[in-house]
C-alpha positions as CSV (number, residue, x, y, z in Angstrom):
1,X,55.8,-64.5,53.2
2,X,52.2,-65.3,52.3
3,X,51.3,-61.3,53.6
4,X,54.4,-60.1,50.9
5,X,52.8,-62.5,47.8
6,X,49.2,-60.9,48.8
7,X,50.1,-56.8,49.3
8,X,52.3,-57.3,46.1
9,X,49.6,-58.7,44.0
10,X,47.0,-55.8,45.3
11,X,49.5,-53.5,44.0
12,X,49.9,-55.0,40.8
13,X,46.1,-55.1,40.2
14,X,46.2,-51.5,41.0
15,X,48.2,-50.3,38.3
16,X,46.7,-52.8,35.5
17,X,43.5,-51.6,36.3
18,X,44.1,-47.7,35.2
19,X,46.0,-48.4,32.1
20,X,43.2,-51.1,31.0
21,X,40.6,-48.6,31.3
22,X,42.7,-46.0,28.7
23,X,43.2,-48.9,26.5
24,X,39.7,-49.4,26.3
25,X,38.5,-46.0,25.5
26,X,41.0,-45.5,22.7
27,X,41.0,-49.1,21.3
28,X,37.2,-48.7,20.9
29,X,37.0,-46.0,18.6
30,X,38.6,-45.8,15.2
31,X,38.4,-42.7,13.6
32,X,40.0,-41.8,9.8
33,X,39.3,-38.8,8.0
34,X,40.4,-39.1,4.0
35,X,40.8,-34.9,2.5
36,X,38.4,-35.0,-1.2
37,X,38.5,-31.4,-1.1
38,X,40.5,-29.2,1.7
39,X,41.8,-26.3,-0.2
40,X,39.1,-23.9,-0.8
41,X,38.2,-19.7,-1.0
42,X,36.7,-18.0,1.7
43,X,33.3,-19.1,1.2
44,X,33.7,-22.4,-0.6
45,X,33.0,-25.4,1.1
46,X,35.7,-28.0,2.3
47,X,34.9,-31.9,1.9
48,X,36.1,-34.7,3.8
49,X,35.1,-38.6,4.0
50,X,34.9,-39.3,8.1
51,X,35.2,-43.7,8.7
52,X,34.1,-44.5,12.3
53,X,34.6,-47.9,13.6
54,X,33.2,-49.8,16.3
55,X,35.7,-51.7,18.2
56,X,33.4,-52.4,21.7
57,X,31.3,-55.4,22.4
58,X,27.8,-53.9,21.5
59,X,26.2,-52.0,18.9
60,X,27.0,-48.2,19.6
61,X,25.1,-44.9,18.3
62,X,27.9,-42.2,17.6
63,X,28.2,-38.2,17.5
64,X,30.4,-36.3,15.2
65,X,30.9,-32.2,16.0
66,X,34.3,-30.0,16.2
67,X,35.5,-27.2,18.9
68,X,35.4,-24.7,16.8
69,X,31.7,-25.1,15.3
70,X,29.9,-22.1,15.3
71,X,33.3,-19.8,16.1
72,X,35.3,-20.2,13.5
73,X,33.7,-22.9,11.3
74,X,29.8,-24.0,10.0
75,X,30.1,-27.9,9.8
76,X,27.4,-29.9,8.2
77,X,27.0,-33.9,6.9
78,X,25.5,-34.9,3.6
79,X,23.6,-37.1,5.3
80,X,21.1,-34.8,8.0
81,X,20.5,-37.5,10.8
82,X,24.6,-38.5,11.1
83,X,25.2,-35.1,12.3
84,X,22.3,-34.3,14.6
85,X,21.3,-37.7,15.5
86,X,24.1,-40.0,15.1
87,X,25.6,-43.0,13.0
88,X,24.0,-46.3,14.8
89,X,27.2,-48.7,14.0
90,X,27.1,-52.6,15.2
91,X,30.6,-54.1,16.9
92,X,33.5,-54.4,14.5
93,X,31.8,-52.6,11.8
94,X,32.5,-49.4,10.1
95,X,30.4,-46.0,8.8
96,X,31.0,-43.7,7.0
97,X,30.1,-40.0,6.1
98,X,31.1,-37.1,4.3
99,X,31.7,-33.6,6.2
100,X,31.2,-30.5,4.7
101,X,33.0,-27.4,6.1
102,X,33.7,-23.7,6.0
103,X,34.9,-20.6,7.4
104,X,33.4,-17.9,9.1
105,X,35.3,-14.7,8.0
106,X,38.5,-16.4,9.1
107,X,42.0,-14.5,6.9
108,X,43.3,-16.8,3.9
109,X,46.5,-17.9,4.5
110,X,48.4,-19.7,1.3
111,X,51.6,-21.7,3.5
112,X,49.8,-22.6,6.7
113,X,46.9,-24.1,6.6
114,X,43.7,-24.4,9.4
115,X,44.0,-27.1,11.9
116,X,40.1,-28.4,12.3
117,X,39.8,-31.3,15.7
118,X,37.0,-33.6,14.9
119,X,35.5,-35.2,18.2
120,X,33.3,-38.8,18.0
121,X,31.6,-39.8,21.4
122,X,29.7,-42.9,21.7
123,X,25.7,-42.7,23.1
124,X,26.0,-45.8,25.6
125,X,29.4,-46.5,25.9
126,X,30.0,-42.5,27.2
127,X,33.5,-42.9,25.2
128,X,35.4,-40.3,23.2
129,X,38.3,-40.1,20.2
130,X,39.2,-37.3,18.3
131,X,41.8,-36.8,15.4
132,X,42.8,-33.5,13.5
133,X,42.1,-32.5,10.1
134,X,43.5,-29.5,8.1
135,X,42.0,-27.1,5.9
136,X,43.9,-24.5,3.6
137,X,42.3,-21.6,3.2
138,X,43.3,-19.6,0.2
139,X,43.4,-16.2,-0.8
140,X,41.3,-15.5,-4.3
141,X,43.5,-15.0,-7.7
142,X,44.0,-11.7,-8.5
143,X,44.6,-10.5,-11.8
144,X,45.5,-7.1,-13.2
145,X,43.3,-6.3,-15.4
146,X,43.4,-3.4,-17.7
147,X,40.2,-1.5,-17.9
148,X,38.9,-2.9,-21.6
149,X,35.9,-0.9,-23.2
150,X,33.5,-0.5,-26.3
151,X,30.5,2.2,-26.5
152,X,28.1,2.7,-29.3
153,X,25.8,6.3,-29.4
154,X,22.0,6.6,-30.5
155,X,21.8,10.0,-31.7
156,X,19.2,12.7,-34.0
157,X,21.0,13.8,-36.6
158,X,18.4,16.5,-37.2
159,X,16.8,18.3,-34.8
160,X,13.7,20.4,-33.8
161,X,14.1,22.6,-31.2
162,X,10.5,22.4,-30.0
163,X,11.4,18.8,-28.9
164,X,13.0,16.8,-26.2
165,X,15.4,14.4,-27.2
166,X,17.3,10.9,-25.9
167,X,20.8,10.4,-26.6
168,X,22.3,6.8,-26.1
169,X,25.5,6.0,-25.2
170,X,26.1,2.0,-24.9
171,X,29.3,1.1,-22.9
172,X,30.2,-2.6,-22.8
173,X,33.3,-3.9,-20.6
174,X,35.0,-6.8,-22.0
175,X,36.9,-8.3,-19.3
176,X,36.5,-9.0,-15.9
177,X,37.6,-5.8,-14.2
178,X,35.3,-4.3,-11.9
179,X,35.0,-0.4,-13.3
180,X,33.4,1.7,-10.3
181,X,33.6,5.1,-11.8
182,X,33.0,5.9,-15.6
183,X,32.4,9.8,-16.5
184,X,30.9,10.2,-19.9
185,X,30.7,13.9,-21.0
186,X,28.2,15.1,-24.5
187,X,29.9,18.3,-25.2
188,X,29.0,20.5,-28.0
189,X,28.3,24.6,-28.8
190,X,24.4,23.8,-27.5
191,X,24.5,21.9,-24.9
192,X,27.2,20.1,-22.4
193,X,25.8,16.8,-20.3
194,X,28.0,14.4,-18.1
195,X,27.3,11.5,-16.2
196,X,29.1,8.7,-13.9
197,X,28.7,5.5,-13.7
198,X,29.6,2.0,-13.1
199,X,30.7,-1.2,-14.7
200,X,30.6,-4.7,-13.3
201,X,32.9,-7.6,-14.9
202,X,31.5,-8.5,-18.4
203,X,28.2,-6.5,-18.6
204,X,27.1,-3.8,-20.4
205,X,24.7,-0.6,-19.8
206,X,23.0,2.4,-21.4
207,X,23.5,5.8,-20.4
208,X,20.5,8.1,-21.5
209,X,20.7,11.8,-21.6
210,X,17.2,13.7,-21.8
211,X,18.0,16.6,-23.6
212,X,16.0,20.1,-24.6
213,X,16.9,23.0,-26.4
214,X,15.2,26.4,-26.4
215,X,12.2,26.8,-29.0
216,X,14.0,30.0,-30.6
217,X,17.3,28.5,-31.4
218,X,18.1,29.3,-35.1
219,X,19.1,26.7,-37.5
220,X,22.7,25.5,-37.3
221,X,25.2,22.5,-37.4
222,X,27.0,21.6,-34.5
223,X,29.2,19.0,-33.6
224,X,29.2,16.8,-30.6
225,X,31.6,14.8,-28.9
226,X,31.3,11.8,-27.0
227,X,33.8,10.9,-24.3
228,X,34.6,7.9,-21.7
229,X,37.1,8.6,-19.5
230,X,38.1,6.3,-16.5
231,X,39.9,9.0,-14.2
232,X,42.3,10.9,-16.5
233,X,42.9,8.1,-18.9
234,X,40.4,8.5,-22.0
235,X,39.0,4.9,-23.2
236,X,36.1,6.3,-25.9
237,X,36.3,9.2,-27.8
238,X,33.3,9.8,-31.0
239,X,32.2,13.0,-32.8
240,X,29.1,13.3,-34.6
241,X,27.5,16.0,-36.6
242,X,24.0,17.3,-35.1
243,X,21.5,20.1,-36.8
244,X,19.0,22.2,-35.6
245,X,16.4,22.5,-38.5
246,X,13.5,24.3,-39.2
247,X,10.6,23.3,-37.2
248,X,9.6,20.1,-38.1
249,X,6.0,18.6,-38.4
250,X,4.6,16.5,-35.1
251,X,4.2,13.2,-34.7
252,X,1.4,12.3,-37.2
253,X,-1.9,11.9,-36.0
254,X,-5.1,9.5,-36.6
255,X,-8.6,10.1,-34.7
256,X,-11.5,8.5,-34.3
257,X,-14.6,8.7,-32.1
258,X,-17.5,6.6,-30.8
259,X,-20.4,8.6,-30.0
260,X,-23.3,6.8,-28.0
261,X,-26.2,8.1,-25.3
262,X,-24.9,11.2,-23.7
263,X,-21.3,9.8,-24.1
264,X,-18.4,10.7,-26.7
265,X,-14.7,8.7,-27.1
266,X,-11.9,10.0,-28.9
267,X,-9.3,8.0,-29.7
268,X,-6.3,9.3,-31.0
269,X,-3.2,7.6,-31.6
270,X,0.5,9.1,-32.6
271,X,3.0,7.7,-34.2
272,X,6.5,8.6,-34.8
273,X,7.6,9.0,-38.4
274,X,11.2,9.8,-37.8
275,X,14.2,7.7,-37.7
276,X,15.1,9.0,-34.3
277,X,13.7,9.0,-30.6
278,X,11.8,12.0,-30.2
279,X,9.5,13.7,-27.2
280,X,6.6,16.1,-28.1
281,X,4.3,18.3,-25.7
282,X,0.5,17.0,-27.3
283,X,-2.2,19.6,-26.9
284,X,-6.2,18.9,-26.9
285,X,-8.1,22.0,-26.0
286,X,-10.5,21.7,-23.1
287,X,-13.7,22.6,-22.6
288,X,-15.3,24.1,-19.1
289,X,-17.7,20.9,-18.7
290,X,-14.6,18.7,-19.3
291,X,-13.5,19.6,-15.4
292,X,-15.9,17.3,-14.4
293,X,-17.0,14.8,-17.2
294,X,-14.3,13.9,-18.9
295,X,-11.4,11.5,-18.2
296,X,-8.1,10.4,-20.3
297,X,-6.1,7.7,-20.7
298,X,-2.9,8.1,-20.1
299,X,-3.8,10.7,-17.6
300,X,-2.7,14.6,-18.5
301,X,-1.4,17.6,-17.5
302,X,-3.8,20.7,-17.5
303,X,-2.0,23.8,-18.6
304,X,-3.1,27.1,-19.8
305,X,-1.8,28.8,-23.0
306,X,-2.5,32.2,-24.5
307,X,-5.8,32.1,-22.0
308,X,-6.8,28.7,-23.1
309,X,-7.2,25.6,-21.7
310,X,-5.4,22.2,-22.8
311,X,-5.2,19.2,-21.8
312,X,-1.4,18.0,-22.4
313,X,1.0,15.0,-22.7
314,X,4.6,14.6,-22.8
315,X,4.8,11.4,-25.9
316,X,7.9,10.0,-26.0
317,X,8.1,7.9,-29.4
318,X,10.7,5.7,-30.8
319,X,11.3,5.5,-34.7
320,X,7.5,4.4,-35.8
321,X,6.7,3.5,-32.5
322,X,2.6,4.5,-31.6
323,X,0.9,5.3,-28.4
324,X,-3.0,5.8,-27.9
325,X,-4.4,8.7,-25.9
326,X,-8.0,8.2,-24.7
327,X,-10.6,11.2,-24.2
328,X,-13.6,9.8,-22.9
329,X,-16.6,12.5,-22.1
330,X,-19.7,11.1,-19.8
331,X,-22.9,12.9,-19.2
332,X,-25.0,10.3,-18.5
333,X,-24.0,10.5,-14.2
334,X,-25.2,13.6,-14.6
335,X,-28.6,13.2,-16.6
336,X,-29.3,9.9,-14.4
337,X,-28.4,12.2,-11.1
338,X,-30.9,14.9,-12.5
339,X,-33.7,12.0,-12.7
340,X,-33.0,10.6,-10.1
341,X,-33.3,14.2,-7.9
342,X,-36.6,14.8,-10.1
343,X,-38.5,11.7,-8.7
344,X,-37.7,12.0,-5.7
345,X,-39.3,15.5,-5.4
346,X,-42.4,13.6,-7.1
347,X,-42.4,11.2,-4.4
348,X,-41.9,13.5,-2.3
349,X,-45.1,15.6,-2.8
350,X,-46.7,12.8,-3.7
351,X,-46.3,11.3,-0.2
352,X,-46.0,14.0,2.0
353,X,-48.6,14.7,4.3
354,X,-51.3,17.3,3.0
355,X,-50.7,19.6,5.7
356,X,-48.3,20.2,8.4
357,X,-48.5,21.0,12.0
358,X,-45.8,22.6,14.6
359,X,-46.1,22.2,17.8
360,X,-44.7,25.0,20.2
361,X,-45.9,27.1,23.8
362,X,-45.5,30.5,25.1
363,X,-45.9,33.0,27.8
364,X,-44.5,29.9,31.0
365,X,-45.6,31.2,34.2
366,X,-43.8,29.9,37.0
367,X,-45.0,29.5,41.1
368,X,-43.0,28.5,43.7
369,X,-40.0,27.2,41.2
370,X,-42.5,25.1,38.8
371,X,-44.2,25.5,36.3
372,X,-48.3,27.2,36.7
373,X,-49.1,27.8,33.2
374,X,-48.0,27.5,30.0
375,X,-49.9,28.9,26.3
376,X,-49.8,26.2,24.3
377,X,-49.8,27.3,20.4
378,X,-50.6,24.2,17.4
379,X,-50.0,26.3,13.9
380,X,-51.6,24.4,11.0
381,X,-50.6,24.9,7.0
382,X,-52.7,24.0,3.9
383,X,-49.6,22.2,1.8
384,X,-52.4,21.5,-1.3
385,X,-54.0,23.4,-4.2
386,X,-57.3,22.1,-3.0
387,X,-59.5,22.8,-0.1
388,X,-59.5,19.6,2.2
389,X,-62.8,19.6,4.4
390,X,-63.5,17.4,7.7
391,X,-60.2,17.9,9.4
392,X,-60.2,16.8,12.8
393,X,-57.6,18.0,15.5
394,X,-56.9,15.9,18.7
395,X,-54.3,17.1,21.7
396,X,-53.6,15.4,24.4
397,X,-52.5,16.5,27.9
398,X,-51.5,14.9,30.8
399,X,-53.8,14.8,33.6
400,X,-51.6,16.8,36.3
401,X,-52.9,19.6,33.9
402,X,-56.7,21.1,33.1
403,X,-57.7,24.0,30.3
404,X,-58.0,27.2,31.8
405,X,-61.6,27.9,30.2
406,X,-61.8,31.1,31.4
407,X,-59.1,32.6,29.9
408,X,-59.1,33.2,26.1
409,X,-56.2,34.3,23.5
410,X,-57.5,37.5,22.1
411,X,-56.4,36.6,18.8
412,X,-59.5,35.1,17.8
413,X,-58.5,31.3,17.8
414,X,-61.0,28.9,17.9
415,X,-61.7,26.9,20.9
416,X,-61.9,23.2,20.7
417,X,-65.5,21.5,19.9
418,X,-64.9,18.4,22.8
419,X,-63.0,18.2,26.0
420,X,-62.9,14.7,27.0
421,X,-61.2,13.1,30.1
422,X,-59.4,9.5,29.1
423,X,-56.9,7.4,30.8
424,X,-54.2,9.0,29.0
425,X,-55.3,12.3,29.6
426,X,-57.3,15.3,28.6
427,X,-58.0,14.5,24.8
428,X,-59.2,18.5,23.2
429,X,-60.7,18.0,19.8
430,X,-61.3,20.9,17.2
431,X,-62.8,19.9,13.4
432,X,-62.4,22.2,10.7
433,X,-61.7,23.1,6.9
434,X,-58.8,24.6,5.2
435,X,-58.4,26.6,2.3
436,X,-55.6,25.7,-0.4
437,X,-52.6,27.0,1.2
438,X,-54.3,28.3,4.0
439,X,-52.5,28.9,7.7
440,X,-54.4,28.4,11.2
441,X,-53.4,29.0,14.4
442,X,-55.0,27.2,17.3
443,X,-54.3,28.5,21.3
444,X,-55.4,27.3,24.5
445,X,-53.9,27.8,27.9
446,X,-53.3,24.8,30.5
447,X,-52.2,24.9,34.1
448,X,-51.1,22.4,36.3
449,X,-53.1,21.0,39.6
450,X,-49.5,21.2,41.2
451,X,-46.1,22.9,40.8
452,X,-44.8,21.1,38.3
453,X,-40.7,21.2,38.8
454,X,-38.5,20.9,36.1
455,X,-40.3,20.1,33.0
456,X,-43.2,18.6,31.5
457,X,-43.4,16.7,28.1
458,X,-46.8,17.3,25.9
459,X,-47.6,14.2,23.2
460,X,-47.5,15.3,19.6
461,X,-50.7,17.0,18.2
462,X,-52.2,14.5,15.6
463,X,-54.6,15.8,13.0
464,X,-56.8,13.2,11.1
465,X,-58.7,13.9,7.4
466,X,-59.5,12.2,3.9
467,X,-59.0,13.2,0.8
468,X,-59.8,11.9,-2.3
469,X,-60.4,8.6,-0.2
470,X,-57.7,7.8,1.1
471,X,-57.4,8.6,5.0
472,X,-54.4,10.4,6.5
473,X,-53.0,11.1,10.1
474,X,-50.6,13.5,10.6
475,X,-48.4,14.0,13.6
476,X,-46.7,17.3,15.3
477,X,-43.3,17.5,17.1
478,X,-43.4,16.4,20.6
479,X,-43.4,19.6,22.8
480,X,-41.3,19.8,25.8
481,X,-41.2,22.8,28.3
482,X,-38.9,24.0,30.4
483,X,-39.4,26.7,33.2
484,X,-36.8,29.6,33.7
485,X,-36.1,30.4,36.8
């Protein structure tokens, strides 16, 4: 008997303890969700007022989010930190929040509306509620409008065919149809123009039309008519009269100009006298220097008519409107270029050396692959218009190398006053005077102790004078020879 009381009491306790558990998980969460605003447009947002209440033992932190975020739906919270962080609520209390919602590209449906499931977990607790919400989705109002329009025209009345003009059409839709394809045709015995265009709800635009007409045309009245059509229904329809007249005088014309140092500035402004918009070609001539010394403001056209040159500007005016052209003419780069180049050619043959000295060789005789012998030729030039006295010449060679004494260059050179040996070499000294302008060549021929292979580098010839007491030392090239094989 006791065994029956005790196995029927386990299995008692073993179905209480299952349906306990459910009972807590739903009993602990309260969830309500009150509509402010759940029938919106594609692209509206949806609002709702979400109350979650704590029905467990301890303070709880709680996280709101849907299934279909981020498919179907973009859900937010006015409040940042309830949606990413969670609403911290204490036992028995209540929070609330307000979600914000909308679709992603979903199709409006009128009857049946979107069926949202909102899911609140508790942080600590690890439990769960959800509850449904509904959204209707609705397709935007559509109303047949008729297309409703207005146009003005800006117009010459007279006309000089020299000229480019602007003619204005102004449309203006006065409803909330959205036009997309306007034609408006300019018709008339001299000239046809169309264009197509579009018109949003409740906005207007201008249509301009450049127009020319050929310089000869004779003098005549003409009518043109302006037309709007929307496919083949005609909204606008205006005529006007138009005239080609005699040729009529250019905009009128004011000049003046600053002169200064080597520098001239004309300003000249234009200004439209007529009641109409007009565009006229402006001519300046231009002059050969201008190439390269003069700029303008606006910048212009160079053109060339009947053989001359002109500097040109297309001026578009409106009724006395004015524009300023700028011709600004500069010599002075050039004259400070000019003084510039004349000092330095004063400093230049003010500082150059007094003479000059090249240093070069001739007639390499080779032995055994190397070099044997080489002539070794120092040509001197006079660069003054004075004789300069006391010139002393020094060359150095290298010690792997000695003068041939015994042979001479049978052009008469001189041969050097002082051989001396020093520990950079054999130093050869000649002293002389030059003539103004006057040209010397000095020879000697060196050979080498031993085959020199290769090459062999000479120091620069250095020539050392005063004139007018001041003390100069002049320097030749350094010399390098090569042997050919």
């Amino acid at each position: 008997m006791q065994k029956r009381f005790l196995l029927g009491l386990a299995l008692v306790l073993l179905l209480i303890i299952p349906i306990c558990h459910s009972q807590d998980d739903n009993s602990k969460i309260s969830i309500n969700v009150v509509p402010i605003k759940n029938r919106i447009m594609s692209g509206e947002w949806a609002m709702f007022d979400v109350y979650v209440t704590n029905k467990g033992d301890a303070n709880d932190v709680f996280i709101i989010s849907t299934k279909e975020e981020g498919v179907e739906w973009s859900v937010i919270t006015e409040s940042t930190y309830d949606y990413t962080t969670g609403m911290t609520i204490w036992p028995g209390e209540t929070a609330k929040t307000r979600i914000l919602i909308t679709d992603k590209n979903l199709v409006p449906n009128r009857a049946k509306p979107y069926s949202v499931e909102l899911d609140v977990k508790s942080i600590n607790g690890g439990l769960k509620s959800s509850a449904f919400f509904d959204v209707f989705l609705l397709p935007p109002d559509v109303i047949p409008y008729e297309s409703d329009i207005n146009a003005t025209y800006t117009v010459p009345r007279f006309i000089d065919p020299r000229n480019i003009y602007s003619f204005k059409v102004n449309l203006f839709n006065n409803n909330y149809k959205d036009i997309k394809s306007l034609k408006i045709n300019l018709d008339s015995a001299l000239f046809t123009k169309e264009a197509f265009v579009e018109l949003e709800p409740k906005s207007s635009k201008a249509v301009d039309f450049t127009v020319a007409f050929d310089e000869n045309t004779k003098p005549t009245i003409d009518t043109l008519t302006i037309t709007v059509t929307e496919g083949s229904n005609v909204k606008y329809r205006a005529t006007t009269p138009i005239e080609i007249v005699a040729y009529r005088m250019p905009f009128n014309q004011e000049e003046r100009t600053d002169n200064s140092f080597l520098r001239e500035i004309t300003y000249i402004t234009l200004t439209n006298k007529d009641n109409v918009e007009e565009q006229q070609t402006f001519m300046v001539t231009r002059r050969l220097t201008d190439l390269l010394f003069t700029k303008t403001s606006p910048d212009s056209n160079r053109i060339n008519k009947n053989g001359k040159d002109y500097f040109a500007w297309d001026v578009k005016l409106a009724p006395d409107e004015s524009s300023e052209i700028k011709i600004d003419t500069d010599y002075r780069p050039l004259f400070y270029s000019l003084i510039a180049i004349l000092l330095f050619a004063v400093l230049y043959i003010y500082i150059r050396d007094p003479i000059s000295i090249i240093k070069d060789c001739d007639e390499v005789r080779m032995h055994q692959g190397g070099i044997s012998e080489v002539k070794i030729i120092i040509s001197l030039k006079n660069r003054k218009d004075q004789k300069i006295r006391g010139i002393r010449i020094v060359d150095m060679i290298p010690h792997m190398a000695q003068v041939d004494k015994e042979k001479k260059d049978s052009s008469g050179t001189i041969a050097p006053n002082r051989v001396i040996n020093t520990k950079k070499g054999i130093a050869l000294e000649w002293k002389l005077d030059m003539d103004p302008k006057e040209e010397r060549v000095i020879s000697y021929y060196i050979k080498s102790r031993l085959t020199i292979l290769g090459g062999i580098s000479l120091a620069p010839t250095v020539a050392f004078m005063e004139i007018n007491n001041r003390k100069y030392k002049v320097r030749s090239n350094r010399l390098s020879v090569v042997g050919k094989a």
